[in-house]
C-alpha positions in Angstrom: 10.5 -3.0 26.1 10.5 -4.1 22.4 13.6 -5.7 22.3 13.4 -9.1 23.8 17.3 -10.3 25.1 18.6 -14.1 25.0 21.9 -15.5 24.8 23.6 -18.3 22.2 27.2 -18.9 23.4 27.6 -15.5 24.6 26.4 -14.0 21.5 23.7 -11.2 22.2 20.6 -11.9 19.6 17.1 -11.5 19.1 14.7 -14.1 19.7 12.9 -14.5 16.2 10.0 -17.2 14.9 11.4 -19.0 12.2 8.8 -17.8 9.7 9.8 -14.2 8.0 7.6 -11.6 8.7 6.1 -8.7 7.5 7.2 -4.9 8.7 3.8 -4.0 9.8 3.4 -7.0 11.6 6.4 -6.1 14.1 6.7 -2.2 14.0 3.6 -1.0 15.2 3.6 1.8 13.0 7.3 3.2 14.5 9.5 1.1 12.7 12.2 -1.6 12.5 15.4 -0.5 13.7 18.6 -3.3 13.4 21.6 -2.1 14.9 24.5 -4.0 14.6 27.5 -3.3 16.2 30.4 -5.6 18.0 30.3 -3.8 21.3 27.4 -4.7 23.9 27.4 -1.0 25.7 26.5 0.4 21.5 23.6 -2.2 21.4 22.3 -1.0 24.8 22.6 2.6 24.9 21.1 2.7 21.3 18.6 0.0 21.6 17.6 1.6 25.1 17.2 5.7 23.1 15.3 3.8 20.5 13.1 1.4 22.4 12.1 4.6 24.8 10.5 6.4 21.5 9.0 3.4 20.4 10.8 1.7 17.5 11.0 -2.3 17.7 14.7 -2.9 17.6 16.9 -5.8 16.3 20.7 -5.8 17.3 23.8 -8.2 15.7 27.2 -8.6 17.1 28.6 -8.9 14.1 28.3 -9.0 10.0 27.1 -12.2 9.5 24.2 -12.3 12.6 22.8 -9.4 10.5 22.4 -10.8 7.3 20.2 -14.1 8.9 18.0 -11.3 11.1 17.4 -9.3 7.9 16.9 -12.8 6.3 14.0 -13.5 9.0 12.4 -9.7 9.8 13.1 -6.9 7.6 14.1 -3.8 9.1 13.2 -0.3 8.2 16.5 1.5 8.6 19.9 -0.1 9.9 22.5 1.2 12.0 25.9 -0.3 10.9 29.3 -0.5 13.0 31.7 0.1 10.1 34.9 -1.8 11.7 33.8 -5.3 13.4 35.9 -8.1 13.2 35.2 -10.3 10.5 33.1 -9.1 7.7 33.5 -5.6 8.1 30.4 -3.2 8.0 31.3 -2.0 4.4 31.4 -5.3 3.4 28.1 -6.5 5.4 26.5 -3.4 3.5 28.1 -4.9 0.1 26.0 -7.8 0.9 22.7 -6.2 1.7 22.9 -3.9 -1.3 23.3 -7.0 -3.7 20.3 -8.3 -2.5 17.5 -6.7 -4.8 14.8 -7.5 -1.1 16.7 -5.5 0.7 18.5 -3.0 -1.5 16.1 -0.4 -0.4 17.1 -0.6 3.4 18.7 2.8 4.3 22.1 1.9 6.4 23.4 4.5 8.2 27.4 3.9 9.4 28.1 4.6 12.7 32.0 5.2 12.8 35.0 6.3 14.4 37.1 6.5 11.4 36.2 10.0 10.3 39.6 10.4 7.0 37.9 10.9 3.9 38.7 7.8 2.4 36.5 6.0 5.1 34.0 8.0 4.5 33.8 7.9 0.7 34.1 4.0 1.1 31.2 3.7 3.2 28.9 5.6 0.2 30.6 3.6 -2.1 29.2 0.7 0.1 25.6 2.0 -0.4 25.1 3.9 2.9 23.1 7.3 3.1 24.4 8.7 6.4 27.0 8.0 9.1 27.1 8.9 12.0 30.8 9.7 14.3 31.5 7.7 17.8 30.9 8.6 20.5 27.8 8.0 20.1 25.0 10.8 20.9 21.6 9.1 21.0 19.8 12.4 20.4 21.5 12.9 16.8 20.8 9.1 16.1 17.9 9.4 16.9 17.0 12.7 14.8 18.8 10.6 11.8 16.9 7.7 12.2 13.9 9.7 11.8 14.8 12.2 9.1 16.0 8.8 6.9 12.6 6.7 8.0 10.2 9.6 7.0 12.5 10.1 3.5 12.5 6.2 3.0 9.0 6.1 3.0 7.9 9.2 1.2 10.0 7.7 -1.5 8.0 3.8 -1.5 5.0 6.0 -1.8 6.0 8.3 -4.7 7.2 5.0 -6.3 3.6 3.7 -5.9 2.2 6.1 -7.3 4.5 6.6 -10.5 3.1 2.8 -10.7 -0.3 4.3 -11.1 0.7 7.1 -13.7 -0.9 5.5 -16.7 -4.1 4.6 -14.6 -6.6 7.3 -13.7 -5.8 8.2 -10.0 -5.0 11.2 -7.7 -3.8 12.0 -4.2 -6.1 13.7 -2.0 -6.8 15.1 1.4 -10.4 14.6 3.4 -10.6 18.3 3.1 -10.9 17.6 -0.9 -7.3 19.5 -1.5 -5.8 17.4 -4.4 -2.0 16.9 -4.2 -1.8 15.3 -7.1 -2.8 13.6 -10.1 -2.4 11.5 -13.4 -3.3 12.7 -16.7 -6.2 10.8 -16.8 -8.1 12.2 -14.6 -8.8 15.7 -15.7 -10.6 14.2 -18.7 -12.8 11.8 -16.3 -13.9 15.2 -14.3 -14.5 16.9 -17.5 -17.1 13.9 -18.3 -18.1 13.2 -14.8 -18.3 16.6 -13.3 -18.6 19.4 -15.8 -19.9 21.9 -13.6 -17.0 21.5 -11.1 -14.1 23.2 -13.2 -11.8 22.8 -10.0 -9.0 20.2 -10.3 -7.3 21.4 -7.7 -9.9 20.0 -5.3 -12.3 16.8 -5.5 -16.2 16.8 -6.4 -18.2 17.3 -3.5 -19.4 14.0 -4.1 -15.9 12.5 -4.4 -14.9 14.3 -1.4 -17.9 12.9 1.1 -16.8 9.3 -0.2 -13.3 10.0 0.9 -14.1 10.7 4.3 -16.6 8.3 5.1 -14.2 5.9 3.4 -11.3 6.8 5.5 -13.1 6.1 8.6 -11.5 3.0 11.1 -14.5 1.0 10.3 -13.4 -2.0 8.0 -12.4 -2.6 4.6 -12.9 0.8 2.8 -15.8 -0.4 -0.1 -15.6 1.6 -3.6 -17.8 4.3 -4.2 -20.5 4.8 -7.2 -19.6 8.2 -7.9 -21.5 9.4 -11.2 -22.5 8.4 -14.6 -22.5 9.9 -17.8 -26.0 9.3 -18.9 -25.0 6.8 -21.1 -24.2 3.7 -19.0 -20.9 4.4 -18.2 -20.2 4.8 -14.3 -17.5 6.1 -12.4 -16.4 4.2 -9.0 -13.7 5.1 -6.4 -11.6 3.3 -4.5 -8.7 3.5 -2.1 -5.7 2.4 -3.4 -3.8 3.2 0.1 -2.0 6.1 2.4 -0.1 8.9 0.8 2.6 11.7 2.5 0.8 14.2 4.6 -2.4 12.3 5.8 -3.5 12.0 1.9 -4.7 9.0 0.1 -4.1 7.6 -3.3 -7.7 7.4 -5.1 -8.0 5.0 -8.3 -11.0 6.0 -10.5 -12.5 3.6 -12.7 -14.7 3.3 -15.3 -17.6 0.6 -16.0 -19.4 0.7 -19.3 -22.9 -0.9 -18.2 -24.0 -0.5 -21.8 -20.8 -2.6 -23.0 -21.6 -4.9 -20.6 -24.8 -5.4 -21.3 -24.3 -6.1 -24.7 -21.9 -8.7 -23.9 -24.4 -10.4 -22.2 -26.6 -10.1 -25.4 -24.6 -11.9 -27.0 -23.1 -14.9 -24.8 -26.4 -15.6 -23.7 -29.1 -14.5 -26.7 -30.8 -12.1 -24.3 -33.1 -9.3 -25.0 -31.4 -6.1 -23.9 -34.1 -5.6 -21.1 -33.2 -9.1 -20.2 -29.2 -8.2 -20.1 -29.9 -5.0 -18.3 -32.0 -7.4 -15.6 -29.1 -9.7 -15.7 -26.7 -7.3 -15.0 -27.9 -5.7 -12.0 -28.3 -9.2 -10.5 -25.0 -10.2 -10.4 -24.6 -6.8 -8.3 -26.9 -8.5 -5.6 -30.1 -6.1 -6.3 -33.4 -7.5 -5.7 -36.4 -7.2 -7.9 -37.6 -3.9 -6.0 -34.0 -2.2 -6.1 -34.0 -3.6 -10.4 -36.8 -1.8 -10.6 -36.5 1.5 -9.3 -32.7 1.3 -11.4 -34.5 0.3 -14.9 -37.9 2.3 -14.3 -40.3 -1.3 -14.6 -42.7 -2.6 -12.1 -41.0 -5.3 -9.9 -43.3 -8.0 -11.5 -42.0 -6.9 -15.2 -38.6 -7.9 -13.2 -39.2 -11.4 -12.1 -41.1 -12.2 -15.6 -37.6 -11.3 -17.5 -35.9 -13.2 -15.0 -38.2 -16.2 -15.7 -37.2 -16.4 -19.5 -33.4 -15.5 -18.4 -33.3 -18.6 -16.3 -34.8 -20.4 -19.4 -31.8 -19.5 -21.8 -29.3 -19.7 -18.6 -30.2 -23.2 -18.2 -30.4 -22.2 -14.5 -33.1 -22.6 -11.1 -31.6 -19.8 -9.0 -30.6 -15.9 -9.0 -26.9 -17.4 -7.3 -26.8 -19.1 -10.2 -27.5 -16.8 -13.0 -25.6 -14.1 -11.5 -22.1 -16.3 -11.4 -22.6 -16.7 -14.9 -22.9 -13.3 -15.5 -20.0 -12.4 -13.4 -18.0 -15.1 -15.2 -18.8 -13.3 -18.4 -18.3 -9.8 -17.4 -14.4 -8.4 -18.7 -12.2 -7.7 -15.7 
C-alpha cells in the first residue's frame, strides 16, 4: 500500500518529511496522485483503485490541507472535490493555478453538480477534466491516465522546443529519427556525406545510442566523427522522449581552435598545443602518439618544454591549466 494513513484531530492526512521532494523520488515511475475530497469513503475507494495499479497517492480533506501537501510533495495530476466546505475546490484550483510551480498540475473535478454553469466555472478555474459522482473508479482511473500520459508528452515537447536553436534530434535505438532541429541536417551533411538518410541516424550514431541507453551508469558522450580538419562531433543524451525515444544533443569541438588558443595563452609550438590538448583529455604518451602520428618519446620531450613554459612539475597540473583555458 503506498498511501501511508495517520490521524491529526480527526483529520485524515498523509504522513510527509518536512523537506519537499522531488516527483521521481516518490512515484516510482507511476505517478503522484492527490485527491482531495471532504468525504472519507471518496478518499478510500479512489485511493484504494489507484494504489491497486500502482500510483503513490496523497489525499486532503479539505482546500487548505491540499495546498500545504502540494507545498511539501508535488503531485502529478490532482483529483479535486468541487464543493467542500470552506474554500471550495474552484477556489482551491484558483490558488494552485496562481502559483507559477504548480500551474502545470492537471486538476481534474470530480462533481455532482453537472448545470452548465458549474461546469464552465470549473474550466474557468483551470481544470482539464471532471469527472460526475458517483464515482466509477474504472473511468477515473482511464482519466487519470489519459491526462498523465498527455501532461507528460507535453513537459517533453517543451524540452525539446528548449533545444530548437541547438543541434539535436529525437531518436529510437532502431535509428528511426522522430525528430529534429535545423541544425542538424547541416552537421550530417559535414559529418556523414555518404549517409543521405535524415530520416534515420548514422550507423555510427545509432550503435552509440544503444550501447548508451543500456542500465549501466551515467550514459558518457560519444566521439562520433570528424571532418578532417579538427573539428569533431560528440553525442550525448540529453534525456527520454515519447515512445521509448531519446533526445540526442550533438556538438561540435574545434580541436584546431583550440589548439590555437593554447598557442597563444601559453607561447606553445603548435605540436606542443596539440600535445597539450590531448592531455587534458587524460591520454597517455602511447594513446598521444598513435592520435598525432610521433613516437611516444617525441611525446614526453614536448611535454618537457610544455612543463617549462607552464611553470608546472606534473601532467595533473598542466592539464588543469589547459582545461581552464579551453572555451566552454
Amino acid at each position: 500500500m503506498n498511501t501511508a494513513w495517520i490521524d491529526h484531530g480527526g483529520a485524515a492526512a498523509l504522513h510527509l518529511p518536512s523537506a519537499p521532494q522531488t516527483i521521481g523520488a516518490a512515484a516510482g515511475g507511476s505517478g503522484v496522485v492527490l485527491i482531495v475530497d471532504d468525504t472519507p469513503d471518496n478518499l478510500a475507494l479512489l485511493s484504494d483503485a489507484l494504489d491497486a495499479v500502482g500510483y503513490t497517492v496523497l489525499v486532503a480533506l479539505d482546500g487548505p490541507s491540499a495546498l500545504d501537501r502540494i507545498e511539501r510533495l508535488t503531485p502529478d495530476i490532482i483529483l479535486l472535490d468541487a464543493v467542500m466546505p470552506g474554500i471550495s475546490g474552484f477556489e482551491t484550483c484558483e490558488h494552485i493555478k496562481a502559483n507559477a510551480r504548480h500551474a502545470q498540475i492537471p486538476v481534474i473535478f470530480m462533481t455532482g453538480l453537472t448545470e452548465s454553469e458549474h461546469v464552465v466555472r470549473g474550466f474557468r478555474a483551470g481544470g482539464i477534466d471532471y469527472i460526475t459522482k458517483p464515482i466509477r473508479p474504472e473511468e477515473v482511473l482511464a482519466r487519470v491516465a489519459a491526462h498523465l500520459e498527455r501532461a507528460r508528452a507535453h513537459r517533453q515537447a517543451d524540452e525539446i522546443v528548449g533545444l530548437g536553436g541547438r543541434a539535436a534530434l529525437v531518436a529510437d535505438v532502431h535509428g528511426a529519427i522522430h525528430w529534429r532541429s535545423s541544425r542538424v541536417a547541416p552537421l550530417f551533411a559535414r559529418f556523414y556525406p555518404d549517409h543521405g538518410d535524415m530520416q534515420r541516424l548514422p550507423p555510427v550514431l545509432q550503435q552509440w545510442l544503444a550501447q548508451s541507453v543500456r542500465p549501466v551508469g551515467v550514459p558518457e558522450a560519444g566521439r562520433m566523427a570528424e571532418d578532417g580538419e579538427g573539428v569533431r562531433l560528440v553525442a550525448r543524451l540529453a534525456g527520454p522522449a515519447p515512445h521509448s525515444a531519446w533526445v540526442i544533443q550533438l556538438e561540435e569541438h574545434d580541436d584546431r581552435k583550440v589548439s590555437d588558443r593554447l598557442c597563444a595563452r601559453f607561447r606553445l609550438t603548435a605540436r606542443e598545443a596539440e600535445v597539450l590538448l590531448w592531455i587534458s583529455r587524460g591520454k597517455t604518451n602511447r594513446d598521444i602518439g598513435d592520435i598525432l602520428g610521433m613516437r611516444p618519446r617525441t611525446v614526453n620531450k614536448h611535454l618537457e618544454h610544455i612543463f617549462e613554459k607552464l611553470g608546472v612539475e606534473t601532467r595533473a597540473a598542466a592539464a588543469a591549466l589547459a582545461l581552464q583555458a579551453q572555451p566552454g
